[in-house]
Structure formats: structure tokens, C-alpha cells
DSSP file (Angstrom, degrees, kcal/mol; ACC not computed):
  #  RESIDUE AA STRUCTURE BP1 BP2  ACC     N-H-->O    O-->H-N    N-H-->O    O-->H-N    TCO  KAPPA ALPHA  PHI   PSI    X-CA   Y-CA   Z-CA
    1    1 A X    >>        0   0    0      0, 0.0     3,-1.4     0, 0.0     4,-0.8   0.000 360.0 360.0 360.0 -29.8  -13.8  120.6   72.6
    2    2 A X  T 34  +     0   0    0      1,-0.3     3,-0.3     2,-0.2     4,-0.1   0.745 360.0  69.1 -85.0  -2.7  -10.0  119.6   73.3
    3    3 A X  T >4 S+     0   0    0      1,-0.2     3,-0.5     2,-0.2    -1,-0.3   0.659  98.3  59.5 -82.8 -11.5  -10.7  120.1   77.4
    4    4 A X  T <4 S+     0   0    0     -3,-1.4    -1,-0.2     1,-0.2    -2,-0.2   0.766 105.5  45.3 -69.7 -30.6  -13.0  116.7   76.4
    5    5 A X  T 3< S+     0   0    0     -4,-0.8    -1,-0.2    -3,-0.3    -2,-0.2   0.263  97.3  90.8 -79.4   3.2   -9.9  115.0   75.3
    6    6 A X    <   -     0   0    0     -3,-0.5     2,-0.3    -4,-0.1    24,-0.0  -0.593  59.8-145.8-110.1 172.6   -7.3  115.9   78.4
    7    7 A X        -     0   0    0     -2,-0.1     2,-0.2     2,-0.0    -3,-0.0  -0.882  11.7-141.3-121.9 135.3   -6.9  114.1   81.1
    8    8 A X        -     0   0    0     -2,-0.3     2,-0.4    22,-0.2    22,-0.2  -0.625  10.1-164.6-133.2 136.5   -6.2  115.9   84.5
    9    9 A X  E     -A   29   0A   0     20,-2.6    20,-2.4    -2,-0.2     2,-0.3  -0.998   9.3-161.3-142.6 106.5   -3.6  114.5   87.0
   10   10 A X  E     -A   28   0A   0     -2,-0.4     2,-0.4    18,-0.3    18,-0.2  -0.642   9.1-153.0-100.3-175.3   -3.8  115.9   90.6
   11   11 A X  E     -A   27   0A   0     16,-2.0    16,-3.0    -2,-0.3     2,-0.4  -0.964  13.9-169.2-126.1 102.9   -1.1  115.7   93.2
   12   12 A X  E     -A   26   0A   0     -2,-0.4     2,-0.4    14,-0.2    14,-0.2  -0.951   5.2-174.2-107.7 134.9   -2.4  115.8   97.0
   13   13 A X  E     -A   25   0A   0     12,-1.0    12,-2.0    -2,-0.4     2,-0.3  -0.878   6.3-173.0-121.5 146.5    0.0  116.3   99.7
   14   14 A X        +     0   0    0     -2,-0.4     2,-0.2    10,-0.2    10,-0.1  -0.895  25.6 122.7-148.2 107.2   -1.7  115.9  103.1
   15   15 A X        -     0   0    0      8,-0.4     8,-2.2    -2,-0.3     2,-0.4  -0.807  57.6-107.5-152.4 170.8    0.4  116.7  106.3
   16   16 A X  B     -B   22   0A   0      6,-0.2     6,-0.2    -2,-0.2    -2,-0.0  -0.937  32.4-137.5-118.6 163.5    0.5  118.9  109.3
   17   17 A X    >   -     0   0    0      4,-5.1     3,-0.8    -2,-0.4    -1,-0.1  -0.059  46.4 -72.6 -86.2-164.9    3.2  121.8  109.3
   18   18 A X  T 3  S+     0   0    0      1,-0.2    -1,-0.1     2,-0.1    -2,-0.0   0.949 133.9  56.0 -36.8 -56.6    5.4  122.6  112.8
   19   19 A X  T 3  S-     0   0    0      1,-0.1    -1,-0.2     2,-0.1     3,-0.1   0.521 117.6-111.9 -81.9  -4.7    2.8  124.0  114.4
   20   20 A X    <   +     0   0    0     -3,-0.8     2,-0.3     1,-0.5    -1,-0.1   0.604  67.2 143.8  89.4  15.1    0.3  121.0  114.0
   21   21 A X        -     0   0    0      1,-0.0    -4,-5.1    23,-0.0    -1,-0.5  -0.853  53.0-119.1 -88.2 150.4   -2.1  122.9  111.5
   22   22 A X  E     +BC  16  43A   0     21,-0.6    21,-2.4    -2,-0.3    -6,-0.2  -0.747  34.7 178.7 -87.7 121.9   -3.5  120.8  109.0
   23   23 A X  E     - C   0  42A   0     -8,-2.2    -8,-0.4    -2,-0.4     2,-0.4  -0.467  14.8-165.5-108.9 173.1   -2.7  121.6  104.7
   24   24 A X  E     - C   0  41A   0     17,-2.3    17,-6.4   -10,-0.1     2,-0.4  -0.772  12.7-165.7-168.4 122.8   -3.8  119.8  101.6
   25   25 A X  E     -AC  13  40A   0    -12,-2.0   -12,-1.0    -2,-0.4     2,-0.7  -0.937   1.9-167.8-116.7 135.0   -1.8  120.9   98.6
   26   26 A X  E     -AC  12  39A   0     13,-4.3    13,-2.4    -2,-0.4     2,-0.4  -0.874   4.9-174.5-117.1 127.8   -3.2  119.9   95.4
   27   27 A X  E     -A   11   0A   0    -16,-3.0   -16,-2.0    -2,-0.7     2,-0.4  -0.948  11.8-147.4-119.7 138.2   -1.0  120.2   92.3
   28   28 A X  E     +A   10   0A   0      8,-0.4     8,-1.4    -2,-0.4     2,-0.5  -0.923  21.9 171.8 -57.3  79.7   -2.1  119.6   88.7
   29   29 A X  E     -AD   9  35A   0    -20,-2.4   -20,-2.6    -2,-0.4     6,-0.2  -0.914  16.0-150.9-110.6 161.8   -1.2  118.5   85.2
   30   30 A X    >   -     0   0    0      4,-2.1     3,-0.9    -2,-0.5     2,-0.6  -0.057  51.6 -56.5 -85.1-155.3   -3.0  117.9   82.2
   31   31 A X  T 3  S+     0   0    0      1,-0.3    -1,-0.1     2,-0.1   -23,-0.1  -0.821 127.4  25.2 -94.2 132.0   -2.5  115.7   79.3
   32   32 A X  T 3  S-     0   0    0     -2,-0.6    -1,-0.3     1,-0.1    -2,-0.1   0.874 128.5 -72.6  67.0  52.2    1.3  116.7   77.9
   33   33 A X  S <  S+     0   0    0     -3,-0.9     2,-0.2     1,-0.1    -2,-0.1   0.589  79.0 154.7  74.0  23.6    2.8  118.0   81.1
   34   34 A X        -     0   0    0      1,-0.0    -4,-2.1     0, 0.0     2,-0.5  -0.646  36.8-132.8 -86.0 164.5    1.0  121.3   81.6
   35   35 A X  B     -D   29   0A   0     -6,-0.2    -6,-0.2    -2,-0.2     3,-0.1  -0.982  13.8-149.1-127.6 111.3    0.8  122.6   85.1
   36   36 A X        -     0   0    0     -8,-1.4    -8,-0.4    -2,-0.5     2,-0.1  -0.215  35.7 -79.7 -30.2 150.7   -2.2  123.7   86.3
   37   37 A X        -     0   0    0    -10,-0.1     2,-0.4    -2,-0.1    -1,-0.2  -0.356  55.3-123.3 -65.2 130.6   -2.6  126.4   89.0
   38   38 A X        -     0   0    0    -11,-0.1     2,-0.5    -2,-0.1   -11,-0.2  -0.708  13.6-142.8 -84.5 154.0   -2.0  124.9   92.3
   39   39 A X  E     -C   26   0A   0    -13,-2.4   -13,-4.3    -2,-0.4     2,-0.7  -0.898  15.0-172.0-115.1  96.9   -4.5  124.8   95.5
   40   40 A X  E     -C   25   0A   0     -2,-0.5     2,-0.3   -15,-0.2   -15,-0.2  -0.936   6.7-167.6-116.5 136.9   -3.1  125.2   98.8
   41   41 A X  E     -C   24   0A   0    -17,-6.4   -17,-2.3    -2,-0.7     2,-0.6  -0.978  19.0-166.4-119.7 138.6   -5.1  124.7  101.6
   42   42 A X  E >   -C   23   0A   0     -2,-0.3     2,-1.4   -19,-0.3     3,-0.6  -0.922  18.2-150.3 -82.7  75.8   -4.9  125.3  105.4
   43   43 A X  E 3   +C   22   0A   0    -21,-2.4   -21,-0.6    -2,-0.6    20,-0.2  -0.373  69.1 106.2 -88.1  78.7   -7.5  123.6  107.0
   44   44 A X  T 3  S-     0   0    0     -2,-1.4    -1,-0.2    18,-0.6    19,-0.1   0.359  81.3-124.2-138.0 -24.9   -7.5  126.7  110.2
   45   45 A X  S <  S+     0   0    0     17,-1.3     2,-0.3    -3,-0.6    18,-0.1   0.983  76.5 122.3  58.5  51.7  -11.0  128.6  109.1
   46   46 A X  S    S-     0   0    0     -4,-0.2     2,-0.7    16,-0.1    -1,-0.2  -0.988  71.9-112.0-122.2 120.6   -9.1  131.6  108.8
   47   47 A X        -     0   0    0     -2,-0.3    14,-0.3    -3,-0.1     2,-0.2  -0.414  31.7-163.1 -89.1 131.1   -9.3  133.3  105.1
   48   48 A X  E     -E   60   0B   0     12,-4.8    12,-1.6    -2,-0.7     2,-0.4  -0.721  10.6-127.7-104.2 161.5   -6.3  133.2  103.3
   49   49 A X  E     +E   59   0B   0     -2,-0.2    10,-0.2    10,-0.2     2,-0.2  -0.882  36.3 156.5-104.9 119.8   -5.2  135.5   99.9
   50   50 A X  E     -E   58   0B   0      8,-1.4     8,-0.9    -2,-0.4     2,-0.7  -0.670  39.1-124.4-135.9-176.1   -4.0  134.1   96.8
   51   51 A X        -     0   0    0     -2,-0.2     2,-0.4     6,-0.2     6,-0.2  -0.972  28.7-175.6-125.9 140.1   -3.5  134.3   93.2
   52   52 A X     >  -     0   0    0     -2,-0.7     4,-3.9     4,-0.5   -13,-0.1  -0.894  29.5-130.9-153.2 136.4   -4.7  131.6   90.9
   53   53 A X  T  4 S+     0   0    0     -2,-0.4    -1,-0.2     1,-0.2     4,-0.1   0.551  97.7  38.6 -35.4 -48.4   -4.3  131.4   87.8
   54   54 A X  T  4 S+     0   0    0      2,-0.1    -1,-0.2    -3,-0.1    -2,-0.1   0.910 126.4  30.9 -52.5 -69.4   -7.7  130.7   86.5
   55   55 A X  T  4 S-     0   0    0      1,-0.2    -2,-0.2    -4,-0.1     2,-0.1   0.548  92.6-141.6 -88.6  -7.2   -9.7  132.9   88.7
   56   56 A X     <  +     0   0    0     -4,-3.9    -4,-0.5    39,-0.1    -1,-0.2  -0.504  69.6  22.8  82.8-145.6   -7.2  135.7   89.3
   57   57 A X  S    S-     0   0    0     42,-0.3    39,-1.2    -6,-0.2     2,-0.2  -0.429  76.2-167.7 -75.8 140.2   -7.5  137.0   93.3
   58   58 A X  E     -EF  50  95B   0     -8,-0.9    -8,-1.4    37,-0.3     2,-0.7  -0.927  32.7-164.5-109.8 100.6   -8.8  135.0   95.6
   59   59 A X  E     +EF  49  94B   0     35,-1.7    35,-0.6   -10,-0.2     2,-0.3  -0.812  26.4 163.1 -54.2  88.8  -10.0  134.7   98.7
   60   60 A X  E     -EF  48  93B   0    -12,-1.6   -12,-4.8    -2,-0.7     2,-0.2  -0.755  14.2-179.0-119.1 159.7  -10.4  130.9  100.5
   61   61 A X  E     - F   0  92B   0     31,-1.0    31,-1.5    -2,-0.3     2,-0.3  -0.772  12.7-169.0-122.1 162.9  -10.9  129.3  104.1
   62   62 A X  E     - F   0  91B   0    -20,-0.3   -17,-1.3    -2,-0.2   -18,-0.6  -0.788   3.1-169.7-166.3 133.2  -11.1  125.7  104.5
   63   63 A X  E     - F   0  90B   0     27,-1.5    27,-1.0    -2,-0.3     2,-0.4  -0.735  27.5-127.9-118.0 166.1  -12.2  123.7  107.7
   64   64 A X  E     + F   0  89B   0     25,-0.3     2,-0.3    -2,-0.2    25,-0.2  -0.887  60.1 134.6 -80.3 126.9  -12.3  119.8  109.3
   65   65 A X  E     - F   0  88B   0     23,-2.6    23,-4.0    -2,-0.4     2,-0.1  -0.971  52.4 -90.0-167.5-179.5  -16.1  119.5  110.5
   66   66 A X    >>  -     0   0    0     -2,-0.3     3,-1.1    21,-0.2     4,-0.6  -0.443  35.5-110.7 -83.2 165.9  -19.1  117.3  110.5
   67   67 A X  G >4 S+     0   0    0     17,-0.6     3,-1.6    16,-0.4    -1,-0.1   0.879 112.1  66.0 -37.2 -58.5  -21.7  117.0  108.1
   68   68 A X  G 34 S+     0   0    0      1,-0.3    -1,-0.3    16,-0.1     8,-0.1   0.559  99.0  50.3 -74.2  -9.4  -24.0  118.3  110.0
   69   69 A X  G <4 S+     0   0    0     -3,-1.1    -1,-0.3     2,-0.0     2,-0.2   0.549  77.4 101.6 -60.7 -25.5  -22.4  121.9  110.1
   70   70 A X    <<  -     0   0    0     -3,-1.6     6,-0.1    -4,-0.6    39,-0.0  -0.557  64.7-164.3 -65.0 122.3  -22.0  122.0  106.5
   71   71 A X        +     0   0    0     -2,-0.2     2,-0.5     4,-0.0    -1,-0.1   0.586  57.6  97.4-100.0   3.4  -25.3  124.5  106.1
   72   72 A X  S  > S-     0   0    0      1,-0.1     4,-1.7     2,-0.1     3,-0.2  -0.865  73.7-139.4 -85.5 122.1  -25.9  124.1  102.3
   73   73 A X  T  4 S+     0   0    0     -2,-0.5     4,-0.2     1,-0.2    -1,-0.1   0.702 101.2  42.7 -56.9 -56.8  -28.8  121.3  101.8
   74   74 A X  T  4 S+     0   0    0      2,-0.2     3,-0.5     1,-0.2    -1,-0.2   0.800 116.9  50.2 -98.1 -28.9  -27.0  119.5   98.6
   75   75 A X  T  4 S+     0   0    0     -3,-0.2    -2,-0.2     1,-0.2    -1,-0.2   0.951 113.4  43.6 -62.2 -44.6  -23.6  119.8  100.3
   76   76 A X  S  < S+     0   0    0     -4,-1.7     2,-0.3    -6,-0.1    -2,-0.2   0.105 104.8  71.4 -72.7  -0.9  -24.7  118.3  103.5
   77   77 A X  S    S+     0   0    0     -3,-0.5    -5,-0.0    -4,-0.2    -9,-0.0  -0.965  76.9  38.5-134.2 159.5  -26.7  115.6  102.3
   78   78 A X  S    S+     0   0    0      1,-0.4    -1,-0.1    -2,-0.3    -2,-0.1   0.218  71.2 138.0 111.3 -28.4  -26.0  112.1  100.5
   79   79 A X        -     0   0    0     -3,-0.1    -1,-0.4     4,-0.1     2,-0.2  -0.295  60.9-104.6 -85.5 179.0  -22.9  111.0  102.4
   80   80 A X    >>  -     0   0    0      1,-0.1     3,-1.0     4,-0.0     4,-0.6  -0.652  36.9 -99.2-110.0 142.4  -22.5  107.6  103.5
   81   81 A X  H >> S+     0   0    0      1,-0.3     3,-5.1    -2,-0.2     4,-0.9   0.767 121.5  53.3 -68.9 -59.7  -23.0  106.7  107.5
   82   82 A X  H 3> S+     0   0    0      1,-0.3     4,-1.9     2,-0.2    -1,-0.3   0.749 108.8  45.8 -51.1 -40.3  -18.8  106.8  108.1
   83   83 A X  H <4 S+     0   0    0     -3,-1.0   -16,-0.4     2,-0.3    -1,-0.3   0.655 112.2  50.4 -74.2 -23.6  -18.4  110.2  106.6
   84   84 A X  H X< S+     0   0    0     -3,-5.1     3,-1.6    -4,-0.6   -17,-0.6   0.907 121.9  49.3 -71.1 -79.6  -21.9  111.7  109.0
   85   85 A X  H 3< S+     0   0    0     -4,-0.9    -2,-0.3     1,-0.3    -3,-0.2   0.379 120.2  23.2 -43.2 -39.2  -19.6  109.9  111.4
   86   86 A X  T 3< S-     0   0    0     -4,-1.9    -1,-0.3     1,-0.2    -3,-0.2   0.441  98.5-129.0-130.5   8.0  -16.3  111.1  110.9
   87   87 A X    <   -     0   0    0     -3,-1.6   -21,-0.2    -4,-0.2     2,-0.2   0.041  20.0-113.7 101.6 167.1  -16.8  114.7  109.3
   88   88 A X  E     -F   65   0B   0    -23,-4.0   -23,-2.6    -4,-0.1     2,-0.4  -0.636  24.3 -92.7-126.3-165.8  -15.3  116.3  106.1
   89   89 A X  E     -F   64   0B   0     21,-1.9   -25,-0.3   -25,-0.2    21,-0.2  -0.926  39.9-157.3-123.9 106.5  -13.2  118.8  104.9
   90   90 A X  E     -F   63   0B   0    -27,-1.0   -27,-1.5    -2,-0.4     2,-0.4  -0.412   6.9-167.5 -92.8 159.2  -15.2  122.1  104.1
   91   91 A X  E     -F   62   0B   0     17,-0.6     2,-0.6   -29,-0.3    17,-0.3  -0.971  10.3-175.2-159.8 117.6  -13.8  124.5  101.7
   92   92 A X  E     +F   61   0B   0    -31,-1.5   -31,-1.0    -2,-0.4     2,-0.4  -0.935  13.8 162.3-111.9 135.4  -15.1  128.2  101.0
   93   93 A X  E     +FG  60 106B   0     13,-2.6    13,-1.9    -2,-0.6     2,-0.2  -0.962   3.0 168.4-140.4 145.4  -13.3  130.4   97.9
   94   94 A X  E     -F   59   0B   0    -35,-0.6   -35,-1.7    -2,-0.4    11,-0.2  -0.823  49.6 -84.9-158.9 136.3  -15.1  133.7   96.4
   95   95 A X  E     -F   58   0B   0      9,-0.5     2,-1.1   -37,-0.2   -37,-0.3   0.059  49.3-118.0 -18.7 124.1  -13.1  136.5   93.7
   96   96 A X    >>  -     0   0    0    -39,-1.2     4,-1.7     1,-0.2     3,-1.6  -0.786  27.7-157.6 -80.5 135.2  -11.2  138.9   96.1
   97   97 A X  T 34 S+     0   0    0     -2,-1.1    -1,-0.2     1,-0.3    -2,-0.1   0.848  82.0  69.9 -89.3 -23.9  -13.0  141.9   95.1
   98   98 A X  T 34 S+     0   0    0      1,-0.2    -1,-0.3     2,-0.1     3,-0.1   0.536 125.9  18.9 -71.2   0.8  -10.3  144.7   96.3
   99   99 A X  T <4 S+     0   0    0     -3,-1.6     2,-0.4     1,-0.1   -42,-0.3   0.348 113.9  74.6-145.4  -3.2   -8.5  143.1   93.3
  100  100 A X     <  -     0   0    0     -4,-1.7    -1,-0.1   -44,-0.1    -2,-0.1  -0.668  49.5-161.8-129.8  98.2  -10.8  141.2   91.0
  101  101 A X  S    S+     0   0    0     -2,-0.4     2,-0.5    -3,-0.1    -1,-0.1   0.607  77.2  62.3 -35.2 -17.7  -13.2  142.4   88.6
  102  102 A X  S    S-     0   0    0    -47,-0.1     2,-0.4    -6,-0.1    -2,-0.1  -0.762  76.8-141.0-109.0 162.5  -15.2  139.6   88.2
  103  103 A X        +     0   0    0     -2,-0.5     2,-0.3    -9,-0.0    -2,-0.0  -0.965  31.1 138.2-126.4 141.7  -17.2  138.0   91.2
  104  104 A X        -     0   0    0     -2,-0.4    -9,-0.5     2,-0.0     2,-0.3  -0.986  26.1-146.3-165.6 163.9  -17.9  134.9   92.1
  105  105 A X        -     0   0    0     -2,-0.3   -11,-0.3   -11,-0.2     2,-0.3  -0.943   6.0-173.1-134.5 170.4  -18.2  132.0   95.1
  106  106 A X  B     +G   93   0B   0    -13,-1.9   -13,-2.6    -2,-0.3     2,-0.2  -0.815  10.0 175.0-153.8 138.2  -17.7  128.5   96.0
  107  107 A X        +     0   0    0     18,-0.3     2,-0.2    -2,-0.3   -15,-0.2  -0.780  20.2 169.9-121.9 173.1  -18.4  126.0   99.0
  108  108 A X        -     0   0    0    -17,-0.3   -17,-0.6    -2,-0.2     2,-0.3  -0.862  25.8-137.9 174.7 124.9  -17.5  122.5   98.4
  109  109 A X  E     +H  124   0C   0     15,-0.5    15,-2.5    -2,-0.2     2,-0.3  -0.700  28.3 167.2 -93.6 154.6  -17.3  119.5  100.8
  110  110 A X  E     +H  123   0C   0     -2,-0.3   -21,-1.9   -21,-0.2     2,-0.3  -0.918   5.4 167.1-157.8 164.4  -14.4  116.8  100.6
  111  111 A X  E     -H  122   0C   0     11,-0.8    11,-1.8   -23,-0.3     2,-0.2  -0.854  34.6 -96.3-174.9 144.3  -12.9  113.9  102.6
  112  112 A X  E     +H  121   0C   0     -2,-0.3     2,-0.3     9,-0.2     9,-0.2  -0.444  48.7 152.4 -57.3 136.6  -10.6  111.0  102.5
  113  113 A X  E     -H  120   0C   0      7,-1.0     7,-1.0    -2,-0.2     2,-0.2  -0.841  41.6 -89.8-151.0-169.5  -11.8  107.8  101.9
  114  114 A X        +     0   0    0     -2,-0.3     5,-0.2     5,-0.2     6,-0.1  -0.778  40.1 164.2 -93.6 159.5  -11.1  104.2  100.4
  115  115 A X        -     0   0    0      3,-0.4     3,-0.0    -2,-0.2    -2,-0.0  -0.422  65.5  -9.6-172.7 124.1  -11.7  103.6   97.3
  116  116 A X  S    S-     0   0    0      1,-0.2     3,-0.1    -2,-0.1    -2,-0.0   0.947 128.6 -55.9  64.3  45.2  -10.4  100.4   94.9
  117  117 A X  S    S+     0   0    0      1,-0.2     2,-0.4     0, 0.0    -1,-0.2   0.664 126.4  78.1  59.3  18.2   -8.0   99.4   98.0
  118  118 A X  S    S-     0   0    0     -3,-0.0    -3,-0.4     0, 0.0     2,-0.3  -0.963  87.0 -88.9-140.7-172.5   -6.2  102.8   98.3
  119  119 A X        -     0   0    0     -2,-0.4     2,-0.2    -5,-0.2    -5,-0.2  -0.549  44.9-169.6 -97.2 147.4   -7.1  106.1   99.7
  120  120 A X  E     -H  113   0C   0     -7,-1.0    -7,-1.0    -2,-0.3     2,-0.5  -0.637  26.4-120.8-115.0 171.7   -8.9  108.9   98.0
  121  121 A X  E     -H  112   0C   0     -9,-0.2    -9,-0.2    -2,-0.2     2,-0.2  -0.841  25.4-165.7-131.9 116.4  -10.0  112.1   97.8
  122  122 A X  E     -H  111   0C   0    -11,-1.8   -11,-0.8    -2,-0.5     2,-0.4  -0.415   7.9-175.6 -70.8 127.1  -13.5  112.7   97.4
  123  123 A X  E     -H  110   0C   0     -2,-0.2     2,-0.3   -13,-0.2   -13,-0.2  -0.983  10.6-176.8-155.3 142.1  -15.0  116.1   96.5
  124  124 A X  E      H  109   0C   0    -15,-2.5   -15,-0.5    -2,-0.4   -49,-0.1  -0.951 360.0 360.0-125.0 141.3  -18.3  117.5   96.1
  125  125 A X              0   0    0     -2,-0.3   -18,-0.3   -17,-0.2   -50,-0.1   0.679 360.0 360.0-159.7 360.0  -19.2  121.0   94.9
């Protein structure tokens, strides 16, 4: 019941490094300054290894692509003409298993957008 009461605060940083790959770090709190695990992403479609707090080892990838590449039926459908048009940000995670008993997966689509005259970030999963 108190995770109905909190309120959740991200941080998105969005940049490209030296080398002209593209990141999105998303940092956390809740309500009274607790920090959530952070999410960095590498938008390269390479899978990278992490620890996270929640979910223990990880394994994620994360890409730029159109809609119509996204191959999951409820990810790939719904978006709005601009978004067909100008792609998302696709996002793959599952337990690494050589170090995490439990198993699990997740894809999830995302993009930038407008939204109440400043820019957003939009996620489906």
C-alpha cells in the first residue's frame, strides 16, 4: 500500500558520447529523496551487463528504429502518424542467467515527444 502514496521523479539525460553513440540515462527518486536504481542506456543494439538493484543481473540492448521493426503486435501498434514516421527507441532487458536465479524479460517501446509545451518521454511496455 505505501508504493500508492509515493511519487516517482525521473531524471533523463539524453546526449551522444565522443564517439557519436547515442545514451539515455534515467535516474530516480521517490517521495523523501530515495534513489532508485538507475538505467543507462546505449542506444548501439549491442547487449550490455549490469547490476540493478531491483532485478539483480541484467542483461539489456536498446535501439533507434521504426515502428514497423518493433515485431511485438501491442508494442508496434497505436502510435500516432509522427512517431510511424519518425521511429522510436526500442529497449530489450531479460535476468542474466550466468548470475541470476530468477528469470525474466522485457521489450518496451519509447520516444520523445511534446507534451503540455515541453518535451517528454513516452514509454510503452
Amino acid at each position: 500500500m505505501v508504493i500508492k502514496s509515493t511519487t516517482i521523479t525521473l531524471f533523463v539525460k539524453h546526449y551522444k558520447d565522443d564517439e557519436g553513440t547515442e545514451h539515455i540515462d534515467l535516474e530516480q527518486t521517490i517521495t523523501g529523496g530515495i534513489s532508485g536504481p538507475p538505467d543507462y542506456r546505449t542506444l548501439d543494439w549491442t547487449f550490455h551487463k549490469g547490476d540493478h538493484g531491483v532485478f539483480g543481473a541484467i542483461i539489456t540492448k536498446t535501439r533507434r528504429t521504426t515502428v514497423a521493426e518493433v515485431t511485438d503486435e501491442y508494442l508496434n501498434s497505436g502510435w500516432l502518424p509522427d512517431v510511424a514516421r519518425d521511429g522510436v527507441i526500442q529497449s530489450h532487458a531479460e535476468a542474466d542467467e550466468e548470475k541470476n536465479s530468477r528469470r525474466w524479460k522485457s521489450d518496451m517501446v519509447s520516444r520523445f515527444g511534446p507534451y503540455d509545451s515541453c518535451t517528454r518521454h513516452v514509454l510503452t511496455q
